[in-house]
N, C-alpha and C positions, 0 to 999 in steps of 0.2 A: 710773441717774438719781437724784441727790438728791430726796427731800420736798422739796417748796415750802413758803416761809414762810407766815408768817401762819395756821398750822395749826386754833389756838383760834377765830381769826374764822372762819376757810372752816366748822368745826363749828359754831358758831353760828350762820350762813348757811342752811346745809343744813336746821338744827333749826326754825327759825325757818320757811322756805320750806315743808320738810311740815309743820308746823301752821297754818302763813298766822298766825302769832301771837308777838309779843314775849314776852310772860308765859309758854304753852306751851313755851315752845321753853327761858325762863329756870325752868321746875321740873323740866323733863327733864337740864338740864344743871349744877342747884343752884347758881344765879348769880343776880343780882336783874334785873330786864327794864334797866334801866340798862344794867348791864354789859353783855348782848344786844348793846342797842342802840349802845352806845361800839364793840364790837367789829366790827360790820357798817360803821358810820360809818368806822372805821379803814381796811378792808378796801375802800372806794368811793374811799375819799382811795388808799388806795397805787396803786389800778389806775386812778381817774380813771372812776370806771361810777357808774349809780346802779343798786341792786338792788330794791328795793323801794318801791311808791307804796301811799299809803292809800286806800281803799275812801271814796269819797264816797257810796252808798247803802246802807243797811240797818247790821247790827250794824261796828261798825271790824275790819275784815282788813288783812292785808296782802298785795299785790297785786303778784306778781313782774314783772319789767319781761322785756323782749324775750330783754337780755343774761343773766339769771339762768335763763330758763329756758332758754336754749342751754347752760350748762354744770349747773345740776342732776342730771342721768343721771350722768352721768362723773363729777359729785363723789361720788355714791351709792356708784356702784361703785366707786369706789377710797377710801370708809370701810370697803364690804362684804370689799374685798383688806385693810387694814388690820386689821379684825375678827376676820378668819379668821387671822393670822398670829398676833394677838392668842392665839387659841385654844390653837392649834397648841404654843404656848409655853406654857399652863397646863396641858394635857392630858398634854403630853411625851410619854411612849411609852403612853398610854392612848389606848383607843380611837377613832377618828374616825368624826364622828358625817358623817351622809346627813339632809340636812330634806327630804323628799318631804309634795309635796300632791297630792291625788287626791278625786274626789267619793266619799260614801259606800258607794254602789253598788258601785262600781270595786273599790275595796279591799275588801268582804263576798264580792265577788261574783268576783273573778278574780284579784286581788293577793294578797292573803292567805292563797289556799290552795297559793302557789308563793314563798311570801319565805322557806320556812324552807330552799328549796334557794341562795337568797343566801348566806345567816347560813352554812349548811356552805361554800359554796365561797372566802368573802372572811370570815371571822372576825374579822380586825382594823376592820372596819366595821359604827355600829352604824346602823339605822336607824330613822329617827325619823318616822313620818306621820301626818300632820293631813290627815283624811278631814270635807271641809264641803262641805257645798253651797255656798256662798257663792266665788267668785271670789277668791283668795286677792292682795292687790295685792304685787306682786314686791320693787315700789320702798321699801317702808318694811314689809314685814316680812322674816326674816330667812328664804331657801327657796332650798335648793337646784334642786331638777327640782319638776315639775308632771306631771300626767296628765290631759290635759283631752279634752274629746270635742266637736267639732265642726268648724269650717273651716279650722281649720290657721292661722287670723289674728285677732293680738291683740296689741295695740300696743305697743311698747316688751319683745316677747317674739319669741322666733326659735324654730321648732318643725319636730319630726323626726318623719313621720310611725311609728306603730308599728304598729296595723290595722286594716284597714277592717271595717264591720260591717255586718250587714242584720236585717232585722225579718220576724217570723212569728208566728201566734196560738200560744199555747200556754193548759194549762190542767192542773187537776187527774187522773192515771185515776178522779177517783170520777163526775166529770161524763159518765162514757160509764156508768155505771148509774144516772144521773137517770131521772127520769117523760119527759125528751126529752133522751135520749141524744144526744151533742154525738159525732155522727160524722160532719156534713155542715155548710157553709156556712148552709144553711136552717136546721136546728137553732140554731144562731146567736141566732135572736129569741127564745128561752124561756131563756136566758141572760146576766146582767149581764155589762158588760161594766165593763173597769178600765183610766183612764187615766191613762198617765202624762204628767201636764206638770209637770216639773223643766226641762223647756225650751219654756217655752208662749211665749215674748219673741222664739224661732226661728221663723218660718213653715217652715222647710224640715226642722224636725225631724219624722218619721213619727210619723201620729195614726193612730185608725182613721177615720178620714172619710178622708184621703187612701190609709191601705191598700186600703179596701173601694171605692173610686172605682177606684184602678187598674184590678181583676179585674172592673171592672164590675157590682159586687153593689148591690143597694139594702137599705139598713136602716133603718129609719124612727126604730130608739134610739140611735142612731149615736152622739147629743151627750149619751145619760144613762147614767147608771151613775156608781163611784166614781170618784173625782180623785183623785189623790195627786201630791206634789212630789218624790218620792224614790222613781228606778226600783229601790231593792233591796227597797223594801218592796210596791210594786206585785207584784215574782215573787212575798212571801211569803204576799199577800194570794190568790194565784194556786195557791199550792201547799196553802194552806187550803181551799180549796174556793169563793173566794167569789166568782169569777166569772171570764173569760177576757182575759186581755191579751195585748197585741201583745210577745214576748218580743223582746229582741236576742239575737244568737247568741251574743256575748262573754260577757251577764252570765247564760244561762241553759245554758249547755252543761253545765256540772258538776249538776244538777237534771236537766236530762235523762236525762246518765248514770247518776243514782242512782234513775230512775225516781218522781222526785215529782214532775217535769209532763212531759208530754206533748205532740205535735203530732197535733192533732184534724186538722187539714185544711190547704189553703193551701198555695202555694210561698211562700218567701223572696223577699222588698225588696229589690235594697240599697237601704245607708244613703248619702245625701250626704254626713252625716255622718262623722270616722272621731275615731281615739283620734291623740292625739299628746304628746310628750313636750315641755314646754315647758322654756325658762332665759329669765334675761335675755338682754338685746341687747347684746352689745358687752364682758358681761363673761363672760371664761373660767372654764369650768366644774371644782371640781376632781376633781382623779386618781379619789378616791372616787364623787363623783359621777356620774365618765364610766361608770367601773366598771359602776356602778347599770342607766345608761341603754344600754350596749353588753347586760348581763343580762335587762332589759327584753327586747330586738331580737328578741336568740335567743328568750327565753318566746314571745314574739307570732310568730313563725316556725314554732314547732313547732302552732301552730294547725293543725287540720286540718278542715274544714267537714264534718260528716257532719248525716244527720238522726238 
């Protein structure tokens, strides 16, 4: 199938529609907002549409119509096919690059002590990840896969589960030679405790109020102790000595194994939550790419739950 015409406006369009902005959209594309706007005018006359209204309250935006935002996705994705061919053609027989996003945790804690058996198995692949906390939005930055952790749904994204996780206390060995040795649920209250909420926006992510509710315990400190927003630094806070938190089994098994936390007490949660591997919707993912996420499958497979 030919490109469609009108290639300069439809980019214009596009630039315009993610910034909701004439001038934005004319310093990303070094044209003057005129031009912009001559070229989206063109683009309404040829197809007989209007794409954009103006914002009657507060700062002036522009305000996509019914018909633009039905075809925005699809124009996205087939700039993001056009970009990559782009590539492909600069690169030549140099390496092809992998954009994975993953939260910090993720990548400290399970990715990165298993990506250098990638790098030996696929060498013409390089990969590149952007480990944030923050939600990475698909549509306007450039990402191949994702690694996200919770309900498998997230709009404009299609996701492949990769595994499921549960929650358990863990804690330093120095805390079983405290003045109240942490060998018992009771010992519990002569110990801080460390929460994580990096997902406090979830009601269904595990706290300790809902751990200690399940097994029927009462704690009266339940809701004090530290806070932190990032579960890799909660283990590290944990493997310091500074107090006991609810581990996941994903991001704490290697810790385990090396014997810098421990399981003072307690069965294992599961989680509602689990890990999954996200893409966009609608746009095929490439060879590289698949590569990555079929690599992933097997890593999350050879899981094997011990205490």
């Amino acid at each position: 199938m030919r490109a469609p015409g009108h290639l300069n406006a439809l980019r214009a369009f596009e630039s315009a529609a993610r910034h909701c902005s004439y001038i934005r959209a004319a310093e990303e594309l070094n044209v003057s907002p005129a031009a912009v706007g001559q070229l989206i005018r063109g683009l309404e006359e040829a197809y007989n549409v209007i794409l954009f209204h103006r914002s009657r309250s507060g700062p002036a935006r522009l305000v996509l119509t019914e018909v633009a935002l039905s075809i925005l996705q699809e124009l996205q994705g087939g700039f993001d096919l056009l970009g990559a061919a782009v590539e492909t053609l600069k690169t030549g027989s140099a390496l092809i690059c992998i954009n994975v996003t993953s939260s910090p945790a993720f990548a400290d804690k399970w990715l990165l002590q298993r990506v250098e058996n990638f790098q030996t198995l696929f060498p013409q692949y390089e990969l590149r990840l952007d480990s944030n906390i923050r939600l990475v939005n698909f549509a306007t930055e450039r990402v191949d896969l994702g690694i996200r952790f919770g309900s498998g749904q997230w709009p404009g994204l299609v996701s492949t589960h990769l595994m499921s996780d549960e929650f358990f206390p863990v804690c330093s060995p120095s805390l079983l030679l405290d003045e109240h040795p942490l060998t018992s649920i009771e010992a519990l209250a002569f110990h801080p405790l460390l929460h994580d909420v990096s997902m406090r926006d979830s009601p269904e992510f595990l706290t300790w109020k809902t751990w200690l509710q399940h097994i029927g315990h009462v704690h009266d400190g339940v809701e004090r102790g530290l806070q932190i927003n990032n579960s890799a630094t909660v283990i590290q806070s944990a493997i310091c000595g500074c107090g006991v938190a609810l581990g996941r089994r994903s991001l704490v098994a290697a810790d385990l194994a090396a014997g810098r936390l421990i399981r003072p007490f307690g069965d294992a949660q599961p989680s509602i939550f689990s890990f999954y591997i996200v893409a966009r919707e609608g746009i095929p993912i490439s060879v590289a790419a698949e590569a990555f996420k079929q690599w992933l499958i097997g890593q999350a497979k050879k899981e094997t739950p011990s205490d």
